[in-house]
N, C-alpha and C positions, 0 to 999 in steps of 0.2 A: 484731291482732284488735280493738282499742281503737276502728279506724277503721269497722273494719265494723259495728260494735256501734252507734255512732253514726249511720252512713246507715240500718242498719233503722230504727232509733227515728225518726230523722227521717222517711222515709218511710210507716212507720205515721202520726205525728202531721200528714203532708201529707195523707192521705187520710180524716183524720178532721175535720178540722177548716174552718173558714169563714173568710172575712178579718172582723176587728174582735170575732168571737166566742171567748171563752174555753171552754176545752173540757177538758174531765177525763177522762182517761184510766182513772181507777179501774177496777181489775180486768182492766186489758186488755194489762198488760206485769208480768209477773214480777222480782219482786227479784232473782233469780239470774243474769237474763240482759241488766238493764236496768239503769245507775247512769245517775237522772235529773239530775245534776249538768253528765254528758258532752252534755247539750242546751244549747247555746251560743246568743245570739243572733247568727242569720247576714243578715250584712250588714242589720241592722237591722228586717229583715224580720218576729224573732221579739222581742217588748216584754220581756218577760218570763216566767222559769219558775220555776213554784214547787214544792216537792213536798216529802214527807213517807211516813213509813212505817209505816203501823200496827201491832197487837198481832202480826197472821198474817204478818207478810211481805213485804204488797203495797206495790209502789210506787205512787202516786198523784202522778201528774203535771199540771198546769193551764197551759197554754201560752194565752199572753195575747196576741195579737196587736192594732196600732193600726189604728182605725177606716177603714177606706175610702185604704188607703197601700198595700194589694196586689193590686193585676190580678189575673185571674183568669190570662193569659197568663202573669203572670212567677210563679207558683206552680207552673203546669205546665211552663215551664221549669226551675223548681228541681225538680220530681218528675223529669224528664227527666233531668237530672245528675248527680242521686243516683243512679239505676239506672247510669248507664253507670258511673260511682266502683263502682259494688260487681258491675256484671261484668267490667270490667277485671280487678279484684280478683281474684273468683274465677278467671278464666284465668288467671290467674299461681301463685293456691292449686294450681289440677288439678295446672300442668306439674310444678309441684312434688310432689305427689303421684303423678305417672305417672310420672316419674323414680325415687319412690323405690319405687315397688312393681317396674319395670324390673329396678332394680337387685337388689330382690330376688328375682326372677325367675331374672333371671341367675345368682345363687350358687345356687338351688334347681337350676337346669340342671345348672351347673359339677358338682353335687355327683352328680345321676343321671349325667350323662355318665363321670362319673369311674369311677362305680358299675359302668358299662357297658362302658368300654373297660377294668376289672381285669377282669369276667366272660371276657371275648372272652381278655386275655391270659391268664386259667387255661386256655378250652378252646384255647388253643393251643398251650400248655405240654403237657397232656394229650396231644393229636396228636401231639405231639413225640415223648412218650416210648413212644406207641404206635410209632409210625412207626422209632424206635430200635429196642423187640423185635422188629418184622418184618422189620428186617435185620438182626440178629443170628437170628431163624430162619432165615432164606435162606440166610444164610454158614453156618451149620451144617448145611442140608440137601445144602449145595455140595459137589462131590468137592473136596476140599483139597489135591489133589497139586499137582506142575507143571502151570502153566496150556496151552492145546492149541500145539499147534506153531502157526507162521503160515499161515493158509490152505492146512491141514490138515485129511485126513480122519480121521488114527489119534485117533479116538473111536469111542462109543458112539449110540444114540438119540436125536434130540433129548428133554430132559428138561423141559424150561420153559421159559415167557419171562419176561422182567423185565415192572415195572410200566414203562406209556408213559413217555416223557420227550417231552414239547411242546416241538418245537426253535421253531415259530413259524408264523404264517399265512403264506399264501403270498404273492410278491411283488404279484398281482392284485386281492388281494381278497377278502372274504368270498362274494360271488356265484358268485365260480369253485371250486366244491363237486368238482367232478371233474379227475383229473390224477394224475400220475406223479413222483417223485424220488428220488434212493439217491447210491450213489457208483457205478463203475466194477464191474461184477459179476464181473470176470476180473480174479485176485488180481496185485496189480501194485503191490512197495514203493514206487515211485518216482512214485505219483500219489496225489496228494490232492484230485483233482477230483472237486467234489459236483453235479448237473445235478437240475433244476427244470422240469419240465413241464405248468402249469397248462393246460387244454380251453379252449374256449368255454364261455360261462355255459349252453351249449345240451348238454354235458356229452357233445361228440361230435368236435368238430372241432378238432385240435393244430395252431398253425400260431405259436408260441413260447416261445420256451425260454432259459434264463438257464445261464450253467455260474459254477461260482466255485472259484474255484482253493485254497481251505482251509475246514477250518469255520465257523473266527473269522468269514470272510469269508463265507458264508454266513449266520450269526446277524445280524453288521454291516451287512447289505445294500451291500457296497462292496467294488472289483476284482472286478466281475463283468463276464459278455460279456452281451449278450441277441441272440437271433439271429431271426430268422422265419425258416422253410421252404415251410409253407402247404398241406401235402398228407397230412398224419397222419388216423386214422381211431380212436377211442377212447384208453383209460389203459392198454394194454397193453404201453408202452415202455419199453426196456431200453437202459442203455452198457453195452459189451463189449469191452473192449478198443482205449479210445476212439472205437467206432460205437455211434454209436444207430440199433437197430431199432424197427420197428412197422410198421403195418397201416398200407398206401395205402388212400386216400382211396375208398370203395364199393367195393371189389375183398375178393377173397381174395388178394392179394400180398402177398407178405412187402419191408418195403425198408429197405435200410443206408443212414447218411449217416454221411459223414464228420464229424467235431467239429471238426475243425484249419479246416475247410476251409468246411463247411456244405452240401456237396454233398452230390446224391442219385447213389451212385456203383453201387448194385445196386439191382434190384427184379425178386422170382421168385415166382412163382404159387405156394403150399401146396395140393398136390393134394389133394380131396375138403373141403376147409374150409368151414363155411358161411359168412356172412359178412351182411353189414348188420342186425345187431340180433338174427342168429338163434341161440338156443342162446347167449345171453349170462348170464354170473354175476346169481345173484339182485339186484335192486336195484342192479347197476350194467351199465347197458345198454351196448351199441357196442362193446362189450368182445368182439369173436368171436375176435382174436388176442392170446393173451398170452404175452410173449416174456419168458425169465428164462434167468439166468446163474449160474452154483456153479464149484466147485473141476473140477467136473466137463467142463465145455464150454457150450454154449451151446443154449437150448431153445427147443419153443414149446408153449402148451399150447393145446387148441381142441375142434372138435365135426363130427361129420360126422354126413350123412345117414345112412351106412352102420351107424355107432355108437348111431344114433337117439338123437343128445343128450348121450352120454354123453364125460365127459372124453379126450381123447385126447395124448399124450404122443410128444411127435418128437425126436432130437438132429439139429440143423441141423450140415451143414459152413460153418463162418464165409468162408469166401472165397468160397463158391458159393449159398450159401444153398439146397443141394439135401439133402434128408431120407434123413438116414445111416439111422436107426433107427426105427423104431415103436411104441408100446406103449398098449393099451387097459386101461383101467380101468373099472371096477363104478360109477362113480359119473356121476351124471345134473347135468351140467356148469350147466342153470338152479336147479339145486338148492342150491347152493354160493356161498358170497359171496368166496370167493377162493381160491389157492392159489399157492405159489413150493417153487422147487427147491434143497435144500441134499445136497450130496456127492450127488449121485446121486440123491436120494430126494424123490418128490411130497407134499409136506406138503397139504392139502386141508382149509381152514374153513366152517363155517357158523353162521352168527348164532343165537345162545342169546337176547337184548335186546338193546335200543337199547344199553347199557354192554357190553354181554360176546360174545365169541366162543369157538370152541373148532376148538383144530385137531383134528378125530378122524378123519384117516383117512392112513393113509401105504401108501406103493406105491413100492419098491425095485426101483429098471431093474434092478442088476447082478444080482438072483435070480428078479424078474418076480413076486416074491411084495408082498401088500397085505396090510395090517393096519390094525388101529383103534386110536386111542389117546384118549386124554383129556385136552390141555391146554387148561388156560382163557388168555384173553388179555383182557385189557383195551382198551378202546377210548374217545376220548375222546368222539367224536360215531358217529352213526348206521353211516354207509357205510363202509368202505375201500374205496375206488375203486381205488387198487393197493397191493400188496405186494413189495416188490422186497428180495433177501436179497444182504449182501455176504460174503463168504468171508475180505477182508482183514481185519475187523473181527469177524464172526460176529453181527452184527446182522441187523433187518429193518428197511425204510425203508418208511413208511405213508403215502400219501395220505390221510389222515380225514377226509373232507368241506371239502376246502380245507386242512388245516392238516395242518404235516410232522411227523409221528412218525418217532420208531423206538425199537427195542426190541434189548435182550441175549438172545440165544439162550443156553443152558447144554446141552450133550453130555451123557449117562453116558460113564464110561470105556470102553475098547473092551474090557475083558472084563466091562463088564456090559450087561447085556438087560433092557428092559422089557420084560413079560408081551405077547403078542403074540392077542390073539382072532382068531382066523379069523375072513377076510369074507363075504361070501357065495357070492360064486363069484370063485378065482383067474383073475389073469388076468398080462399080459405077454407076448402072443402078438405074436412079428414081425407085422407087415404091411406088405407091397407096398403103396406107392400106387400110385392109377393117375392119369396124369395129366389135367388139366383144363385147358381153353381158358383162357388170361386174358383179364380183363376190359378193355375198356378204359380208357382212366385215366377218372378223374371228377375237376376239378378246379374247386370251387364258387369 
């Protein structure tokens, strides 16, 4: 500080003063800020200084300089030199200054930060112990007994589903929002193969598919096959007993391929079916055949003219793909954002919000009777583009707009009943198809 004290003084005394005039400073520098002792002569330049301090205070300084011994040049050289001495100076003052207010910056941070990641860890502590009571309600709402035999029907009603579990996005991508996965819909100890059918981002055309041989290996993305086919027609695909079914390419045909193999080894006309976008699930288009599997055999659900729209319900013979059974239901199939078949029975959802569904309507082949019910389901995103239900495990496997759910099914026991409201008009009347021309193939 001694030093910069020095270049002001100097600098005031270079811009007040003349060469060879003596010049008085009185009243024009503060004792407080000025010791006129620190006035040096520099490089001989300054003769003499003299100074003194009166009753108030003031310094009084008299800088004597010799006659006609200083240029005007080398005066504003030395005013030149003193400035750049005391901006130097001060850059070196800031950084030192920036530095330290930096630093205190940084612990003012440190300490909100800190503030803020204890907040975040209380409300997650909270969550926590939220998330603890609502499975100890769940488990207490739960039948308690022996858990159900293996892909078995000796239960009751479906009673609820669990909350989602986000296994992961799909192998393709965020863009590919539509498509199909599960395990093997026809209960079978001795496979643990999980299959993966993401669409085109065009949310219509299947022409690849990945299988993996365990979960692990499906979470891990590793020991997987990937296959192309090239001739699938929407997300309404099912494995059955190692074939995968679905919907050829602009036709109403129904077609198997083999998974060993990759072959297209059947492909049969679904008499009266509509087909290319008609009487498809609300918000998930291209969808006119949905093929699903249970304890029970092997399905397919769709829409016919005759039906005007309305969901229609078939058991397929697996080796022939020709329609054993027939059953019509009350419920108007673009109305509906999905449905799958467990033991027997038509489960049927539709969208409550973008978060929430509800399964409310079920239709029993072996009695031909329909009911309504009321389970909520959670969802993580907008669409389920498909629903596909295993028997070995008693899950449901979700497409969610790209990303792979599924969910725990829970039974009532089989000597209890859920309350059962009448629908509106019974239904489960056989029907004859009649049959219909196939199409030809269409192969884009």
């Amino acid at each position: 500080m001694q030093l910069v004290t020095v270049l002001l003084t100097a600098l005031q005394l270079l811009s007040l003063v003349l060469p060879g005039e003596p010049q008085s400073l009185e009243g024009k520098l503060d004792s407080s800020k000025v010791n006129c002792s620190h006035i040096q002569p520099m490089h001989e330049l300054v003769r003499s200084v003299s100074s003194s301090v009166d009753e108030g205070g003031t310094c009084h300084c008299v800088v004597h300089l010799p006659n006609n011994t200083i240029p005007l040049q080398q005066l504003e050289q030395l005013h030149n030199t003193a400035q750049e001495l005391i901006c130097k100076y001060e850059q070196k003052l800031s950084r030192v200054t920036n530095a330290s207010l930096t630093l205190k910056l940084l612990a003012d941070s440190d300490q909100r930060s800190f503030g803020a990641l204890q907040k975040e860890v209380d409300v997650l502590e909270s969550q926590l112990s939220e998330c603890e009571r609502d499975k100890e309600k769940e488990q207490g709402s739960r039948y308690l007994g022996p858990p159900l035999p293996w892909a078995s029907c000796a239960h009751g009603d479906l009673q609820k589903v669990s909350k989602p579990l986000v296994v992961q996005l799909n192998w393709r991508g965020f863009s590919y929002k539509a498509g199909a996965w599960g395990r093997d819909s026809a209960a079978n100890p001795a496979s643990s193969l999980y299959w993966v059918a993401p669409l085109r981002t065009d949310g219509r055309y299947f022409d690849y598919y990945r299988l993996y041989k365990s979960y692990n290996d499906l979470v891990l993305l590793t020991n997987y096959e990937e296959r192309k086919m090239g001739y699938g027609d929407g997300s309404g695909n099912v494995v059955y007993k190692n074939f995968m079914y679905f919907n050829y390419y602009g036709t109403s045909d129904m077609a198997k391929m083999d998974l060993s193999s990759n072959t297209l080894v059947l492909r049969h006309p679904l008499p009266g079916a509509t087909y290319n976008n008609r009487f498809s699930y609300a918000g998930v288009p291209w969808k006119d055949l949905d093929f699903a599997g249970d304890e029970k055999g092997l399905w397919v659900l769709y829409a016919t003219e005759e039906s005007k729209g309305n969901l229609v319900v078939s058991l397929l013979n697996t080796s022939t793909l020709e329609v054993e059974k027939t059953w019509h239901t009350s419920q108007y199939k673009p109305a509906l954002s999905g449905a799958f078949m467990a033991c027997g029975v038509l489960y049927a959802l539709h969208s409550l919000s973008t978060r929430q569904e509800e399964i409310f309507y079920a239709f029993d082949t072996a009695t031909g009777q329909e009911h309504h019910v009321s389970i909520l389901l959670d969802k993580m995103l907008e669409k389920l583009q498909s629903i596909n239900y295993c028997p070995s495990d008693h899950k449901l496997y979700v497409f969610n707009d790209g990303y792979l759910i599924n969910y725990d099914l829970t039974f009532l026991t089989m000597n209890s009943r859920l309350p059962r409201p009448s629908a509106k008009r019974p239904s489960g009347v056989h029907v004859s198809p009649k049959p219909v021309k196939p199409n030809k193939a269409f192969r884009p």
